[in-house]
C-alpha positions in Angstrom: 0.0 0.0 0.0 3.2 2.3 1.1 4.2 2.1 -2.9 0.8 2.4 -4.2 0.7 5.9 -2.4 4.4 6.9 -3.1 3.8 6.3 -6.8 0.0 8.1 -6.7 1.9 11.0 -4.7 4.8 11.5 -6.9 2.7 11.3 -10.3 0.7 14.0 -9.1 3.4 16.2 -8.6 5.2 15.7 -11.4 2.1 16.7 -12.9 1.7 20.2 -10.7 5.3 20.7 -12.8 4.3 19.9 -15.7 1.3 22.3 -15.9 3.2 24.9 -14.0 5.5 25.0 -16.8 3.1 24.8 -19.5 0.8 28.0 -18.4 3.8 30.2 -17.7 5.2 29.2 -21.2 2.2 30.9 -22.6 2.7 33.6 -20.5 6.0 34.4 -21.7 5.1 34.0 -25.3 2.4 36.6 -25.1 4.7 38.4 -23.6 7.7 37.7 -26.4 5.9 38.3 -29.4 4.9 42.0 -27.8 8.7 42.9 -27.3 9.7 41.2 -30.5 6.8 44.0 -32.3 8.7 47.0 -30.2 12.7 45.7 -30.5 11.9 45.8 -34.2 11.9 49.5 -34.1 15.2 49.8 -32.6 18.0 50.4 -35.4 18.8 54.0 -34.5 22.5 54.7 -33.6 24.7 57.6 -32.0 23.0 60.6 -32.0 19.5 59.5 -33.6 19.6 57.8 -30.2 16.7 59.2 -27.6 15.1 58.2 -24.3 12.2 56.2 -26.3 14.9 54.9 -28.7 17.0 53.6 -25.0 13.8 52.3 -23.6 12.9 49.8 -26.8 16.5 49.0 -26.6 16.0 47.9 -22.8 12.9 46.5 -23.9 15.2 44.2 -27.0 17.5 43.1 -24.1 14.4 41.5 -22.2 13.1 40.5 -25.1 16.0 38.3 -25.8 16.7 37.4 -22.1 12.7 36.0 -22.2 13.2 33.4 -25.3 16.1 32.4 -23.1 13.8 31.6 -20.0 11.6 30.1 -22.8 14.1 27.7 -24.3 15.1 26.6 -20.9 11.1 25.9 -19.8 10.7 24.3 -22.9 13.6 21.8 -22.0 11.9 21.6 -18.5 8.7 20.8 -20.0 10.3 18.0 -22.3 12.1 16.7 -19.2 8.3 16.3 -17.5 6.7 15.0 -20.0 9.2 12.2 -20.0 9.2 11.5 -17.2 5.2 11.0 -16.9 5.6 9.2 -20.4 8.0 6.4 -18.1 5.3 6.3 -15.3 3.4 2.8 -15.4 0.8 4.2 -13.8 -2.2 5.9 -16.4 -1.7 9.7 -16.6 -4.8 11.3 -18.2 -5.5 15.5 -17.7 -9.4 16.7 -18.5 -10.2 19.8 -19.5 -13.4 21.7 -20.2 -16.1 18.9 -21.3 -13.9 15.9 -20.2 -12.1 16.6 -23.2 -8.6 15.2 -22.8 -5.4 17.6 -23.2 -2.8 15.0 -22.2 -2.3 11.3 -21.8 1.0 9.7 -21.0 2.3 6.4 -23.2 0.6 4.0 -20.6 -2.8 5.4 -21.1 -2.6 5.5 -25.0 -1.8 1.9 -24.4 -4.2 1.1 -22.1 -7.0 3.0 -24.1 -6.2 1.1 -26.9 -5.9 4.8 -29.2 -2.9 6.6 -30.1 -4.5 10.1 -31.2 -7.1 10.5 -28.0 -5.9 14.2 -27.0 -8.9 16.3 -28.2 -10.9 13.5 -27.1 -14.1 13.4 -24.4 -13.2 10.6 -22.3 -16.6 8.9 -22.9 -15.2 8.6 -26.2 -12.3 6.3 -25.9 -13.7 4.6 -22.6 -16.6 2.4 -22.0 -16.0 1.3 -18.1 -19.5 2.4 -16.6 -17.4 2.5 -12.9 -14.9 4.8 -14.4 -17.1 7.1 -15.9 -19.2 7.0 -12.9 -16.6 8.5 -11.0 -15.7 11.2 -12.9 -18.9 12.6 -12.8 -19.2 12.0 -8.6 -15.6 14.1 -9.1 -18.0 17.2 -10.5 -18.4 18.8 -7.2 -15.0 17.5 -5.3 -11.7 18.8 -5.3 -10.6 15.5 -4.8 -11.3 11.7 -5.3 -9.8 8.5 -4.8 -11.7 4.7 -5.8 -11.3 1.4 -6.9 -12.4 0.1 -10.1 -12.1 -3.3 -12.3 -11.9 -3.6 -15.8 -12.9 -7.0 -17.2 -11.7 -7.0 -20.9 -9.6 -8.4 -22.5 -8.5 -9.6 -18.9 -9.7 -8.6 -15.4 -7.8 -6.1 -13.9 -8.2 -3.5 -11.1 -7.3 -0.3 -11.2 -7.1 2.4 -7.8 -8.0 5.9 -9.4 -7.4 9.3 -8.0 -9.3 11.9 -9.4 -7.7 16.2 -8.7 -9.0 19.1 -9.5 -6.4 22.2 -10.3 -6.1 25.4 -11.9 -9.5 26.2 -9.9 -11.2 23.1 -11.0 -11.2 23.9 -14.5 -8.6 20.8 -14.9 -9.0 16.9 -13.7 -6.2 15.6 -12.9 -6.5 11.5 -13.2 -4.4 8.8 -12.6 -5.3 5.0 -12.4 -2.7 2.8 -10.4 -2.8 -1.1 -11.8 -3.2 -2.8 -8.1 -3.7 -6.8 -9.8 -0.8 -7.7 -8.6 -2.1 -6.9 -4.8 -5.5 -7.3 -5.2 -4.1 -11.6 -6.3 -2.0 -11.5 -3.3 -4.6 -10.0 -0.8 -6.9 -13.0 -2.2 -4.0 -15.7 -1.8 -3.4 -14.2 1.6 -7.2 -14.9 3.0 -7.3 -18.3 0.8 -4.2 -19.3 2.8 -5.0 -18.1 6.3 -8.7 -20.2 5.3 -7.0 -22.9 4.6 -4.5 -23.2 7.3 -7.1 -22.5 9.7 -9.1 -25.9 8.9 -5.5 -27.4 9.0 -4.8 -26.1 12.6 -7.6 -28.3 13.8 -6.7 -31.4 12.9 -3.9 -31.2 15.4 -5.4 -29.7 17.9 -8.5 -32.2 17.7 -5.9 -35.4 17.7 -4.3 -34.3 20.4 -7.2 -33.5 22.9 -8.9 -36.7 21.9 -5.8 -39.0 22.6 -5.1 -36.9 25.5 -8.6 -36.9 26.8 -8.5 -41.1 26.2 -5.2 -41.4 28.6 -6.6 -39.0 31.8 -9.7 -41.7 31.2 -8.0 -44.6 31.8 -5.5 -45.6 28.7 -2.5 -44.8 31.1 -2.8 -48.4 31.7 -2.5 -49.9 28.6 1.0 -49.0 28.3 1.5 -50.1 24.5 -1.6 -48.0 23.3 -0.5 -45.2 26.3 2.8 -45.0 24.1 1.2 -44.6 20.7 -1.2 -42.3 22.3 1.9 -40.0 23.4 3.8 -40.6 19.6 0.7 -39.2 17.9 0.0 -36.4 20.3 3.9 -35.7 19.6 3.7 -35.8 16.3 0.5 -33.9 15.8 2.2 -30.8 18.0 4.7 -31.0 15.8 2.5 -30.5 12.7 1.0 -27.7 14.7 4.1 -25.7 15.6 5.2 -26.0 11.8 1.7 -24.6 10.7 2.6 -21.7 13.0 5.5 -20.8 11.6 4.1 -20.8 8.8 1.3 -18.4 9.6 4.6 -16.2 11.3 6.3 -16.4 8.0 3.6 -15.1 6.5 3.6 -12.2 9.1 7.3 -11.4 8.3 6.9 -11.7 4.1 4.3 -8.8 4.5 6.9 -6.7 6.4 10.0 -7.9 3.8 11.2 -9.9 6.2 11.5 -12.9 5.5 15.0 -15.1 4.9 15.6 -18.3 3.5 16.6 -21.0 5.4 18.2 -23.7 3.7 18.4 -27.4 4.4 18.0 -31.2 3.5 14.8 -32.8 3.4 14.2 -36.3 2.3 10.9 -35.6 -0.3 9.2 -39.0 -0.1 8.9 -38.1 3.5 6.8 -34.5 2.0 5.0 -36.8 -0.9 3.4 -38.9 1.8 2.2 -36.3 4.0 
């Protein structure tokens, strides 16, 4: 869950960086193509030169200095967009309509659709739980569920939804979770399963223990097979607990491997 979190958390920032760099990069061309229009008047030199003519000429020198600042946010921006293309997470950004203005490599995959930019959403995705939480998103400035897509294979998918720039862009990301979602089902099939087996054990030996406190302490042969099973049956109990503590220390990246000899007919036959 700690990486699910740490990869949700640092897509969405990348993100912020991303779009950051993008509006200011307008910005600054608005803002270029007006001092580009005004440097072009400066040509004067020596004497022609007056206090207007000095100011374009201030205004050329920030002119150039801008496209400077532009080249290097324009590097930046590449750099982002990169790095949200590696992400194996889907990056999808909404804008007015649910039209989408930006979809990382994953999500053109995933959508099966290279050209979806320009795109509504409902236009290049059918899942009904998707779609149903984008519009619950309408009203929130943030949003975080789980949904499953069943085709071509089943597969589940935890999605935040974030609203920025005042809500006029949805921010969406969709985390493949599969992997855990198989694991978390192994884990309760296993702790099922080994409950049942913990019984067995446990019912032998109160039975046979039960039988010799009622009397079998004086059949000594049958007292002494009595004792064998309940040994052996609290031995296939304490190795069922480890197993269960194992488990424990696999969830926390614990676990080591202990290696040794074991004779596997002995295995087969249990």
């Amino acid at each position: 869950m700690f990486w699910i979190i740490f990869s949700l958390v640092s897509s969405t920032v990348v993100f912020f960086l991303s779009l950051s760099i993008l509006f200011l990069r307008r910005k600054l061309l608005d803002n270029a193509w007006f001092l580009s229009e005004v440097a072009g008047l400066v040509g004067l030199r020596g004497k022609e030169k007056t206090k207007p003519i000095v100011i374009l000429e201030a205004l050329k020198d920030m002119k150039e200095n801008l496209e400077n600042r532009l080249k290097n946010m324009v590097l930046s921006e590449r750099k982002c967009f990169d790095i949200l293309n590696c992400l194996d997470d889907i990056v999808v950004i909404l804008g007015e309509n649910k039209k989408i203005i930006f979809a990382n490599d994953v999500a053109k995959r995933f959508f099966g659709e290279e050209r979806i930019v320009g795109k509504r959403i409902s236009e290049v995705c059918e899942s009904y739980e998707l779609l149903n939480l984008l519009e619950k998103s309408s009203d929130k400035d943030e949003l975080k569920g789980e949904i499953a897509f069943y085709y071509p294979s089943k597969k589940f998918y935890m999605v935040t939804l974030k609203r920025i720039s005042n809500g006029s862009i949805l921010l969406v990301i969709m985390k493949n979770i599969t992997r855990e979602k198989m694991l978390d089902k192994m884990k309760k099939e296993f702790i099922t399963n080994i409950s049942h087996e913990l019984k067995t054990p446990l019912t032998s030996i109160h039975g046979y223990a039960e039988t010799l406190l009622d009397g079998g302490l004086e059949d000594v042969e049958n007292a002494r097979k009595f004792l064998s099973t309940i040994l052996e049956e609290s031995s296939r109990l304490s190795r069922l607990i480890n197993n269960l503590l194992d488990l424990e220390e696999m969830e926390h990246g614990e676990v080591g491997m202990d290696m040794e000899e074991i004779d596997l007919s002995r295995v087969i036959d249990r």
